[in-house]
N, C-alpha and C positions, 0 to 999 in steps of 0.2 A: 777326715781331711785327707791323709794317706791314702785310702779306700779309693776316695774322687778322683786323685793326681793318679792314682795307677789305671783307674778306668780310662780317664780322657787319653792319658798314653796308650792304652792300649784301642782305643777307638782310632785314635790320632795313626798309630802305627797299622790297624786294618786299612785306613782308606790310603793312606802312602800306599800301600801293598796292591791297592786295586786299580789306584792309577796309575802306580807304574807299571804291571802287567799288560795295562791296556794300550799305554806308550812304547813298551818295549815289544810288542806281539803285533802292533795293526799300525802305532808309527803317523806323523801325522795328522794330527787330532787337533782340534780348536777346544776352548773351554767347552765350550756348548755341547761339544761330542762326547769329551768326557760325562758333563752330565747326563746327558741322555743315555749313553750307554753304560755306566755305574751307577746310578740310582741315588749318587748322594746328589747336595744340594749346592746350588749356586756358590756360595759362601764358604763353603767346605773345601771344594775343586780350588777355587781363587785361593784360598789362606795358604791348600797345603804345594800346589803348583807352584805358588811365588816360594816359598821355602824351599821347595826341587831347584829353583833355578839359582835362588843364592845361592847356594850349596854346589854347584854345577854338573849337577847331577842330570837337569833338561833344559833344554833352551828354544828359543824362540827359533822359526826356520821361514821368514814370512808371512807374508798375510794371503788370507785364503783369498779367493774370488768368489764377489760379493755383486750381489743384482743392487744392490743403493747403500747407502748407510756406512756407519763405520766397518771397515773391514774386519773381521776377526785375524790374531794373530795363529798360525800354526805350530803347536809343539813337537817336540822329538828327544828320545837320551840322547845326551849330550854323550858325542863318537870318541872324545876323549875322556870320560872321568875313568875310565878303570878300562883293564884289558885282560883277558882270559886265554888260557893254555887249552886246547884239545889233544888227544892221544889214543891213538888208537894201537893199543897192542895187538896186532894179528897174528898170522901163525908163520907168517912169511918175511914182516917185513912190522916196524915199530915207524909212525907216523907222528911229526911233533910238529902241530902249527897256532899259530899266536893270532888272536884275531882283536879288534876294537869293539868298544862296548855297542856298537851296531853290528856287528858279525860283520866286518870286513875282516876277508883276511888279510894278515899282513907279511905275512913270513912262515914260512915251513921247512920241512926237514926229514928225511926218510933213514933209516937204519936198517938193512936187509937182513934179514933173520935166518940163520941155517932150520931148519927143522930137524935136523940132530943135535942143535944147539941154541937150545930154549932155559938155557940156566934159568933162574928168578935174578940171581944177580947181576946178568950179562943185561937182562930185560930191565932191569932197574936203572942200570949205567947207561943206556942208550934216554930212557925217560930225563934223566938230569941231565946228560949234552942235550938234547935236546932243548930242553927250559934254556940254558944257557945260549944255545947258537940262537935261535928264534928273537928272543928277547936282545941280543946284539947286534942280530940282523936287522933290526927294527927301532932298535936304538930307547927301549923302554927299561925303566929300572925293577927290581925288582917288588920296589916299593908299591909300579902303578898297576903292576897284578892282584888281580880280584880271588885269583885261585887256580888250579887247575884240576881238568878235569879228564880223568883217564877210561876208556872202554876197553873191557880184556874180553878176549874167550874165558869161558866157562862159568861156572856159580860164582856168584861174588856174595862170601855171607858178608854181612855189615853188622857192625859193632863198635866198641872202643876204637878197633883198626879194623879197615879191609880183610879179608883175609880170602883166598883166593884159591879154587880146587878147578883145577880144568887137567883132567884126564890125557886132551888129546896134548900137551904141552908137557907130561910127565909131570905135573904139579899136584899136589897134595898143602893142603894148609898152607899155603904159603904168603908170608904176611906182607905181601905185594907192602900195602901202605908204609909199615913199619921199615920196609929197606927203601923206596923212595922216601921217604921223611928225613932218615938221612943224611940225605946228602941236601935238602931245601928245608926255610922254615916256608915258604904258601901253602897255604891250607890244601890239601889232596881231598879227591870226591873221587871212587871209584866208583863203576858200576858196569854189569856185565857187555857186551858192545854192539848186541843185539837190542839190549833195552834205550842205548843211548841213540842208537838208529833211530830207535823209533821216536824217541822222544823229539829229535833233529826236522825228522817229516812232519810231527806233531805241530809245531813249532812254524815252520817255514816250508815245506813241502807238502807232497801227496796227500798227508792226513790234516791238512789244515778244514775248519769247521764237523769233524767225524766226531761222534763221542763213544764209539765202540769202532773198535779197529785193529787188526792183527797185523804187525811189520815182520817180515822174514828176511831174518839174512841169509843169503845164500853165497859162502865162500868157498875156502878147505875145507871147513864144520859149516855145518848148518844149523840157526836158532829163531826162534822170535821173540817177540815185543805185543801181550796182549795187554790190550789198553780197554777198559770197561767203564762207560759214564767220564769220560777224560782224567781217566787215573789210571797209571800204569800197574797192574795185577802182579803180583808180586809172590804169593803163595806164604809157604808158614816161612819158609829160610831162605827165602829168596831167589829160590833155585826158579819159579815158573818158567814155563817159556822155551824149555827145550826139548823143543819142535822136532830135533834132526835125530833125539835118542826116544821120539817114540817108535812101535816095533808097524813095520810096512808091507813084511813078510816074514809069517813066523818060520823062524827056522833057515832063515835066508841068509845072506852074505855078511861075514863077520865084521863088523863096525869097528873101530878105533877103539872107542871104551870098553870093547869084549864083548860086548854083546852082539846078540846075529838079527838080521834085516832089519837094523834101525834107517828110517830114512835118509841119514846122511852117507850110511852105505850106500847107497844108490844115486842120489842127487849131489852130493858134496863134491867140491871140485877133485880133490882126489880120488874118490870114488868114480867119478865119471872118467876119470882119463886112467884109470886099472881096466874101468866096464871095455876102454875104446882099444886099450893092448889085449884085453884078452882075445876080442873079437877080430885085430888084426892076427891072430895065431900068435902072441907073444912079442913081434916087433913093438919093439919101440915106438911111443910116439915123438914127432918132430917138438924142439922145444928143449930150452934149459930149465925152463921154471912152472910152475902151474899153469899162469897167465899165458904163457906164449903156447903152452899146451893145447891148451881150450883155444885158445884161436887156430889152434891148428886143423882141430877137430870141425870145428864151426867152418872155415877155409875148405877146408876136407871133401865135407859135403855137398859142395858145388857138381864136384866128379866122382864121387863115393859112395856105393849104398852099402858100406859097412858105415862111414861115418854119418850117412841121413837116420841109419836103422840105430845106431845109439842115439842121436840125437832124440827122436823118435821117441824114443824109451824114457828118456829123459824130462821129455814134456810130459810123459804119461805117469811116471813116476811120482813126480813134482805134483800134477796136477791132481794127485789121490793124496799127497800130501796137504794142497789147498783145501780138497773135501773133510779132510779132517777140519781142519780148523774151524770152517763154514763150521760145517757141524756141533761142534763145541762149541762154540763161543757165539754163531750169531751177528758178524760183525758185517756193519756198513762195508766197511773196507778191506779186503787183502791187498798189502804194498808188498811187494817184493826188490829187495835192496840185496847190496852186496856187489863185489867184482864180477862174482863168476853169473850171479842173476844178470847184471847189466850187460855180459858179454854174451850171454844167451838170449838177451831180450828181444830174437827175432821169434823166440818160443812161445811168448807171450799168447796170441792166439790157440797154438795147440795144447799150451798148459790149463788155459780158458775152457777151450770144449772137453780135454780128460775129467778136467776138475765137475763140470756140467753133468759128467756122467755119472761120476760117483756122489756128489754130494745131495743132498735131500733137496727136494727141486722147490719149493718156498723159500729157506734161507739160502738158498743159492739165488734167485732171481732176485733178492736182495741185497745182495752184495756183488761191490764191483772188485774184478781184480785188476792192478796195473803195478808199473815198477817205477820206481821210488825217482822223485824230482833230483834228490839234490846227489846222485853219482856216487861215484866209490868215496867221498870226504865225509860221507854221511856220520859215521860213525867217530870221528875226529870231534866234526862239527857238533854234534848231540853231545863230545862227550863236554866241550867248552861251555853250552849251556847248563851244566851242572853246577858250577858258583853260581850262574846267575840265577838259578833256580832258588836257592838259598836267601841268597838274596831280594830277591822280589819278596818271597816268602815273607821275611822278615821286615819289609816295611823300606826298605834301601838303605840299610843302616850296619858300614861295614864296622867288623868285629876287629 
């Protein structure tokens, strides 16, 4: 008897799990859709749909349009039951925004970050103001929080806690979770913020319907997101995926994490605006910050063939970078995300033909490359779907 009651729960809690994936990813849906596109049965859909909507967890959104007959009603998650935190830790600046359980945003908050002053604890204080302004600015308790969900540079090993090794931030083990927790009891989801990009595009962007697909971010640091059979590849420690510290040129220009011609030496936003002073004879580039840098560079260009001939290099850099990946992995898709991708994204084309030239010309006329839908929030955005990943996961049954 126990045996039975635990099956049926756990059948009961698979198909919650598949119909709200399927309402919270495509939105919209009449019974009849659900069936057809989940597999289960008439009877199944009705029982556990009407249980979502007492619960208010989905709700009714209209009646479809219908050529005769009764109209079917239209589903959707309900935009109030719960609301989720994103964060994105950069190398410049710590990003905190609140969104509704339909990914509207509803409040944000930025905190500028020295890059000589990347404490863990300075980083951690800026994450709990954050929670606190966002959530006041929006006027939600802490109660209707689902979780939050954070994206850092560097490896995120996972475990009991977080714990958090990114090189280019001076960080060593650093038990990120353990100092946000803290100061909050919501449940904390780290993960690195290359993987949560992609996971965001996955989701709602450029990689929606791909089941093999490579996201690159392209900032300060450069990383990816390889995603195999629609599962994010992960490696033994969870390090995969960075893309910016394989080697581009042996022997070549000394990277951030000590080692020489890693790709993000050459492509990384810092790296590109070093390549652009050296090439002006040591002047200076115009700019207080990365950002305004790179636009200065890209600006530049117009009248400049020092700043066309880095640019140049840049595409071509990048785009032996793409050929890697093609190569490796085989992927429908290269998306390319990040600030300083979307601030170069007139490169797109020339990163296209470098990449044609180096990569193996099958899995290359196979895949398409393009830069990323949803903008520099990406990473924010992917990281807020981390509760709700959880969540789905588990059937909508918060803990």
């Amino acid at each position: 008897m126990e045996l039975a009651r635990a099956t049926n729960r756990s059948v009961r809690l698979r198909n919650r799990s598949a119909l709200l994936t399927k309402l919270f990813l495509d939105g919209l849906l009449t019974r009849q859709d659900l069936v057809r596109s989940t597999g289960l049965s008439q009877p199944a859909v009705s029982n556990v749909v009407a249980d979502m909507i007492d619960e208010g967890l989905v709700a009714e959104a209209g009646a479809a349009e219908s050529d005769g007959g009764r109209p079917s009603m239209l589903l959707r998650i309900a935009p109030r039951f719960a609301f989720v935190i994103g964060v994105d830790v950069g190398e410049t600046r710590v990003r905190v925004e609140l969104f509704d359980f339909a990914m509207t945003l509803l409040a944000s908050i930025e905190y500028p970050l020295d890059p000589a002053r990347t404490e863990p604890d300075l980083v951690a204080g800026h994450v709990l103001a954050g929670i606190d302004a966002v959530t006041g600015q929006a006027g939600v308790t802490p109660g209707d929080v689902l979780g939050v969900g954070i994206g850092v540079s560097g490896v995120v090993e996972q475990g009991a806690e977080a714990v958090v090794h990114a090189q280019a931030l001076g960080w060593d083990r650093v038990p990120l979770e353990r100092l946000i927790g803290a100061g909050t009891d919501l449940p904390l989801h780290i993960d690195n913020g290359a993987k949560t990009l992609g996971q965001a595009e996955m989701w709602f962007g450029a990689g929606r319907g791909a089941r093999h697909a490579v996201f690159a971010l392209v900032g300060s640091g450069v990383g990816a997101s390889v995603v195999t059979n629609g599962a994010t590849y992960r490696g033994a420690s969870s390090s995969a995926g960075e893309w910016g510290h394989t080697t581009l040129v042996y022997g070549g220009r000394v990277c951030r994490c000590g080692a020489r011609g890693c790709l993000e030496a050459y492509v990384g936003a810092e790296a590109i605006i070093d390549r652009y002073r050296e090439a002006r004879r040591g002047r200076q580039v115009p700019g207080e910050d990365e950002e305004s840098q790179i636009a200065a560079l890209v600006a530049g260009a117009e009248t400049s063939a020092t700043a066309r001939r880095v640019l140049e290099d840049t595409a071509g850099y990048l785009g032996a970078g793409v050929a890697n990946l093609i190569n490796l992995f085989n992927p429908e898709r290269v998306v390319l995300g990040g600030w300083a991708a979307m601030a170069l994204g007139d490169l797109l084309p020339a990163v296209r033909e470098a990449a044609g030239r180096q990569a193996l010309r099958q899995p290359y006329e196979q895949a398409s490359i393009e830069l990323c839908r949803l903008g520099v929030d990406a990473v924010a955005l992917g990281a807020a779907t981390l509760p709700i990943a959880r969540f789905l996961t588990e059937g909508g049954v918060r803990r």
